[in-house]
Each structure stands twice: as structure tokens, then as C-alpha cells.
Phi, psi and omega in degrees: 000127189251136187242177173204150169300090173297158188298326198270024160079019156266153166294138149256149177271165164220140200238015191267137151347272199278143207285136172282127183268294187275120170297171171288131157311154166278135212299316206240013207271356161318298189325275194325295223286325186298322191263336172286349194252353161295309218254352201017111197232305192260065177223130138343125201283348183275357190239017187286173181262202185235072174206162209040254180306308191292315167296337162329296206290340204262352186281324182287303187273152035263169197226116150324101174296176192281351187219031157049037159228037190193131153272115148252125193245177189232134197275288173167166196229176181210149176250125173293181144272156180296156172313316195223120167315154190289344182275336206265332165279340161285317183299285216274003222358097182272185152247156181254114178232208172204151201247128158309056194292131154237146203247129172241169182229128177252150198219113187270127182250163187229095147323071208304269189258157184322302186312009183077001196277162207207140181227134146292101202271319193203141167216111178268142182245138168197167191232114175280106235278142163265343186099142199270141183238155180268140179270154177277129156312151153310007185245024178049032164238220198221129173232085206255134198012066209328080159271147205250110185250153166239140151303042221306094184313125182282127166270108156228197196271120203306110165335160165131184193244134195214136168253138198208151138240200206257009177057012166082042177268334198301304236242126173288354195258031181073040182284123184261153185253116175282156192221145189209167194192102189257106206250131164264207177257324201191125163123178185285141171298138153250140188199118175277116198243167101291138167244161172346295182284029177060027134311142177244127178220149176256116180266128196231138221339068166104338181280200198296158194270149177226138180329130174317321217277022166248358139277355166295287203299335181304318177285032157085358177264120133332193196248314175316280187324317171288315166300316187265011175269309188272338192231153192269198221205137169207138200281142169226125189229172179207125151238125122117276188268339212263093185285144198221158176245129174299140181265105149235141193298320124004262202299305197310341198279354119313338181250175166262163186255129174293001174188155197291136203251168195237179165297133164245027138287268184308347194054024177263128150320139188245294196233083145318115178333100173100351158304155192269141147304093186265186200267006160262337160295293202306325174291336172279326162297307175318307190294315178279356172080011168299149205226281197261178206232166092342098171245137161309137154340285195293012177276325191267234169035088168107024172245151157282165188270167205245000140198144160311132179260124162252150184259111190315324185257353178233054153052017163245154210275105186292313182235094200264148237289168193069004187257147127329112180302131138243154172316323176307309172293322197272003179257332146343312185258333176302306176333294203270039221336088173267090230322293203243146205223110162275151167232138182279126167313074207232120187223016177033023162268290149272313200225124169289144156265031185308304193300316194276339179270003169285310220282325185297300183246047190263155194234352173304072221271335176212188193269359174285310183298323200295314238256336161307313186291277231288277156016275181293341182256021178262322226222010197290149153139347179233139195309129194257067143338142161330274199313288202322310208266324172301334197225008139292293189310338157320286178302347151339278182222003178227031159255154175263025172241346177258290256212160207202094177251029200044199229238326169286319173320261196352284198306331164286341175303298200311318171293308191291325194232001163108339177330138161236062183285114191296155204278358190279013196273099208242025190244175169257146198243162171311346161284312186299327177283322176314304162293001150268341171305295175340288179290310160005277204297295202306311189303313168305331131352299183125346209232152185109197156170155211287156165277149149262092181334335184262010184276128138021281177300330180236067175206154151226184188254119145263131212251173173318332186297317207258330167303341201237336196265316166303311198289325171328314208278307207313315188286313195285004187255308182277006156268012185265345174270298184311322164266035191248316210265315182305348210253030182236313182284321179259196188224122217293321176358283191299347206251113186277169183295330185269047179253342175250347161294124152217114155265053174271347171274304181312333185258355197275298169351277190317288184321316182313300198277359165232003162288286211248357187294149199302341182254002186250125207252157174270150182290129174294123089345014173302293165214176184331305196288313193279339165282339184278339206262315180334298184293337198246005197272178197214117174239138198245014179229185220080165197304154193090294170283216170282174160231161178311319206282338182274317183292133192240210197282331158338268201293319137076237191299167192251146201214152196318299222278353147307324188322135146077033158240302192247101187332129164267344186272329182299344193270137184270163180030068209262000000 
């Protein structure tokens, strides 16, 4: 019989035959790590990370009045000790916290001249009561008017970019409608649709849905840029009756060749009449130096062009890029001899015209109108300005203070589409929406393939730190309105910083989230082993997550990537 030193100074016995190799884990130690790694208390304050408390504080402050001439900025923060010990807080009930001090700073400016140049006229430092935040015991729990609470870590949907269809529910005739969705951390949903009718709409959280290509133009893309951005591109040249193709490789390995194509040394057939091009015909052309293919009329005919075509000498526009080739037009340009004629690739086999028939009825002509368009449909009812609706639209999805898609979003774009985007860049860039339209279209396409929302791999834990670290922020943003409307109304001189902090919203928050929030539990006490199981549960409901009444048989459900992770037995209402 072997005994070992537990950390609280108890013996443990071991009554087992066989010798242990690999000690236990700590059990509970998601609990421990999560909330120290919230609160950082024994870190230097200059040497803290920019995540939990510290990151809070530093994303909300510094905090501006409305007319830039008073700061208040934030320094660093402490923990006092707490009043009462934790055995001394269950008897008396109590909650066992530690009372917060932050030390700010307010820095007052002197507007000099029109042109904006600004001198520091006066900067006051103080250090400021925060509101009490309650400490974890060692035993990972909570002790709020003291009943002993567990905090339960929310299982949700991992930030990041996710493709779905609809399993052929929507649409009676069983069609499936694909869907894609750029889920942040914090700031607005985007969710990209195919309707009944092969159309691409855009949802910008959730509101009426509008044609993708007017949030493409609000992102600075033309009707030219957008079509050779989603679609390839193929040269059609001619002599005299006879239409040549360009050889790209890409494209061709979709088709078929329209007349047996030959050496053009040797005269041996290379590529038989009605063969598919596989990578080994293309290679065999590449190798004989064939440049052009043989094409048929109707290979041309009815495809758009892929910019205007002008007639070189009196600068007119014959074919304008999206219009539709007819026979008419091409004796227009052969008329006007026009070497080359681009066409978009579209053969509605491989490639849908899903995009170019959005663009048809989409009615937005330039990016001023679209980024206007978006706006009135975010905001109706108020009068829609250039300047408003630009630095709405700005504010949207390319400030890091709205919009946030953290460092795991950042890395799924990146893995989903190949990026190598350093992970601190947490805003979305004009590439990531593009390239979800893109792999989209493509999934309607055939190539590519849908995600499963209940896979593991697009779920994470949010544990107390990051739950708590949220609820934080919700109190420092409406006490960041209040202290916007005290540093406007009163005369800032006169005034030390704690004449403009009430931290009553903030301790209200906290209070809030460990009294009554869906996740914070009175601890099952039956017997040890169920305070151990308690402390390890997954809860897939709380702010954010699912509600019962909503949550279906899918999710559930016990799904493969459970195995050896996740209890199926351990689950309430299961």
C-alpha cells in the first residue's frame, strides 16, 4: 500500500495491486486555468497578455468625449485581499470576492487652431474602486452568498467560415439550397444564400436578404473585376469562317474537343472528335506546342464577354463586357477586324451562371449606390448620406473595436481557403468575403464540400474566463456611454477620474452572471465524485448558445467526434 501527499497537506492511501505509472490529472484544472488566466493576479502589470480582464479593459478604454478634448485612459489594474476568508464566507453568507482598483489616467488637451493641433494642458492619475469580482476556490468553484456555485463551460460554434446546405427542406422539389456563414466572436453575422432560383443573396445579421454582387461593389469591385474575379476567361480568335480557342488548361479539362484536333507537324491526331480533354490529352498538346483548339459556332455563341470589346478606330463599344455573343455581334467584329474576342467561361454544366445572372438583377451601378443600398437596408428609416453609410459600412466588418473575429476565426479562414494572414489581423479582409462567395458558387458547382456543424473540430469551450470576460465587456461598454455623457456635460478641468467612473453597471453585470446566469449552477454536493463531474460538464445552452425549446434532435445527437472526449452518458436531457 502506497500513500502520496496531496497539495492540501491529506494523505491519500492507494489500496491498488499495480503500481501507477502516469500520475492523475487534475481534474478540475480547465476550471483553475481559465479563471487565472482571466484575472492574471500574479503577472506584473506590464508584463500581463492582452486577454481577459486586461484585454477588456484595454479594448474599451481609452474613452473619448464627443468633441477629442478629454481622454481617460487605463493604466493597469489590482487585486486587494479579499475581506473574508472562504470558510468565513460560507458561515456568514457571503460572496468571497477581491475588490478591484484601477489605476486611470485623464489627460485633458487644449485645442490651439482650426487646422486641430492639440498641447496637453493638464493629466491627472488616480487609482479607482472597480467593484468587487468574486475569486475561485481551490476547489474551482464560486462562493456567492454563500452557496458554493459551479461555473459550467459552454460548448458553441467555433468563429470562422461554415458551408451548409438546407438537406432539400426548404424547396418542394428537394433541391438543395447552399448556404455559407462568416460566424465572428463578437460584431456582425454575414450568411450568403442560393435561393430556389440559383440567385446569390447576401444577409447582413439576419436582415432582409439583398444580391451578393452589391456587397462586392460596396467592396470596390466593378461588373469587369467581378465576373473575371469568379469566372475564367476564354480567347476566341478567327480566320476567315473557322473560330480557334485559346489552350488553357483549366478550363479545357472541362470540355469536350469539337473536331479531331491534329500535330500540326506530323498531321497524327492528338485529341479525337467528342473526347473529353483528361490531363493527359492536354499534355500531349502542350508537348506538340498547339497554342489554339478548333471551335464550333455554338461553342461561342450565347456565352458573355468578359470586357468590352471596342472597335480600335472609332473607340466604339460593339460588345459590352456581360452582354451576350450572337451571331450578329460576331459578324460585327470579324466586320471591324477585331483580333480577339474574350469570353466568360460558363457552359452551365461545370460552371453556373449563378453570379452573372445575380449581377442581371441586381440594379446597383456603382459603389457609392451599393454601400447606400446596404445602409438603407440596416438603418430604414434614416436619411442615407455618402459620408454616413461609408463609415457605417466601414464600421461594420473592418474596425478591430465592432468587429472581432479572434485568433481561432482568423486561423479557420485561413485553413479553409489557404491564407497565410498573421492570426493578429482579427478584422475581415476583402479577400475573405470574396473567397467565401467563391468556394460557394463552387460547392454549387460540385467541387469542394459542405461542413458539419456538430463535428468537434467546429465547436470550442468556452470556459469560465472567456464567459465571464464577455459579460465584463457588455458592463464596461454602457459604462463607457455614461461616462462619455459626464466628460461632455461638466467642466473636465475640475474633475478627478473617480468623479467620472460608477462602477455600478459593472459589478451589476458580474453580480448578474453568477447569481442568475444559465451557467452559473448550485453545485451538485451528492457526493465527491458528482462535484468532480459537475465541475467537467458542457453545456451547449447559455447567452450566445442554444435555448431548449429550439435546440433539435441533431444536436443531441452522440456524433463520432465524441469518442474518448466526450461522455454520452454524463448528458442531461440527453
Amino acid at each position: 500500500m502506497s500513500s502520496a501527499l496531496v497539495p492540501a497537506g491529506i494523505w491519500r492511501k492507494d489500496f491498488s495491486k499495480i503500481e501507477k505509472i502516469v500520475d492523475l490529472p487534475n481534474l478540475i484544472e480547465i476550471q483553475k486555468r481559465s479563471y487565472d488566466k482571466y484575472l492574471q493576479a500574479d503577472v506584473a502589470p506590464e508584463s500581463r497578455e492582452d486577454s481577459g480582464l486586461q484585454g477588456v479593459f484595454k479594448s474599451v478604454f481609452p474613452i473619448r468625449d464627443f468633441n477629442q478634448t478629454a481622454s481617460l485612459e487605463f493604466v493597469s489594474y489590482r487585486f486587494e485581499r479579499p475581506a473574508y476568508e472562504v470558510n468565513e464566507c460560507r458561515e456568514r453568507g457571503m460572496t468571497y470576492s477581491a475588490p478591484l482598483k484601477v489605476t486611470v489616467r485623464l489627460v485633458v488637451w487644449d485645442v490651439r487652431d482650426e487646422a486641430g493641433g492639440r498641447s496637453i494642458r493638464d493629466v491627472k492619475e488616480q487609482e479607482v474602486y472597480f467593484g468587487e469580482i468574486p475569486l475561485m476556490t481551490d476547489t474551482g468553484t464560486f462562493i456567492v452568498n454563500g452557496t458554493e456555485r459551479v461555473v459550467v463551460s459552454q460548448l458553441h460554434r467555433s468563429p470562422g467560415v461554415f458551408f451548409e446546405h438546407d438537406k432539400g427542406k426548404t424547396h418542394s422539389s428537394g433541391k438543395l439550397l447552399y448556404s455559407a456563414r462568416i460566424i465572428p466572436n463578437r460584431g456582425s453575422w454575414l450568411d450568403f444564400e442560393f435561393d430556389p432560383k440559383d440567385i446569390v443573396y447576401v444577409r447582413i445579421d439576419r436582415r432582409r436578404k439583398l444580391p451578393v454582387t452589391v456587397l462586392v461593389r460596396a467592396l470596390g469591385l466593378n461588373t469587369e473585376q467581378m465576373l473575371n474575379y469568379f469566372y475564367k476567361t476564354e480567347i476566341v480568335t478567327y480566320e476567315g469562317k473557322s473560330l480557334f480557342k485559346t489552350l488553357e488548361p483549366e478550363v479545357l479539362a472541362m470540355q469536350r474537343a469539337a473536331k479531331d484536333i491534329k500535330h500540326p507537324k506530323t498531321g497524327e491526331i492528338l485529341v479525337k472528335k467528342g473526347r473529353k480533354f483528361n490531363q493527359n490529352a492536354i499534355e500531349k498538346l502542350q508537348k506538340a506546342k498547339v497554342t489554339e483548339i478548333p471551335a464550333e459556332p455554338e461553342d461561342v455563341i450565347g456565352r458573355p464577354a468578359a470586357h468590352d470589346i471596342v472597335d480600335p478606330t472609332s473607340g466604339e463599344v460593339i460588345l459590352e463586357c456581360n452582354q451576350i455573343l450572337s451571331e450578329e455581334k460576331l459578324e460585327e467584329i470579324k466586320k471591324h477586324k477585331i483580333p480577339q474576342i474574350p469570353l466568360l467561361f460558363i457552359d452551365n454544366f461545370n460552371v453556373g451562371p449563378y453570379l452573372r445572372n445575380t449581377l442581371l438583377i441586381d440594379k446597383v451601378a456603382s459603389m457609392e449606390e451599393a454601400i447606400t443600398e446596404i445602409y438603407r437596408r440596416l438603418r430604414p428609416g434614416d436619411p442615407a448620406t455618402i459620408e454616413t453609410a461609408t463609415a457605417f459600412f466601414e464600421n461594420l466588418f473592418f474596425n478591430p473595436e465592432r468587429y472581432d473575429l479572434s485568433k481561432v476565426g482568423r486561423l479557420k479562414i485561413n485553413h479553409k481557403f489557404g491564407f497565410d494572414v498573421p492570426l493578429e489581423l482579427t478584422t475581415l479582409r476583402k479577400e475573405d468575403i470574396l473567397d467565401t462567395v467563391k468556394y460557394l458558387v463552387n460547392l454549387k458547382d460540385g467541387f469542394g464540400q459542405v461542413d458539419d456543424i456538430d463535428h468537434l473540430g467546429n465547436r470550442r469551450v468556452r470556459a469560465v474566463g472567456e464567459l465571464l470576460e464577455n459579460q465584463y465587456r457588455i458592463g464596461l461598454v454602457r459604462m463607457e456611454r455614461a461616462i462619455k455623457e459626464r466628460m461632455s456635460l461638466q467642466e473636465i478641468e475640475t474633475l478627478m477620474p473617480h468623479d467620472l467612473i460608477n462602477p455600478k453597471p459593472v459589478s451589476a453585470v458580474v453580480k448578474e452572471f453568477f447569481g442568475s446566469s444559465q451557467l452559473s449552477q448550485f453545485m451538485d454536493q451528492t457526493n465527491p465524485l458528482s462535484e468532480v463531474t459537475h465541475k467537467r460538464r458542457l453545456s451547449a445552452l447559455g447567452p450566445g448558445g442554444l435555448t431548449r425549446e429550439r435546440a433539435g434532435f441533431e444536436v443531441r445527437d452522440v456524433h463520432t467526434t465524441h469518442y474518448g472526449r466526450i461522455c454520452p452518458i454524463e448528458t442531461p436531457e440527453g
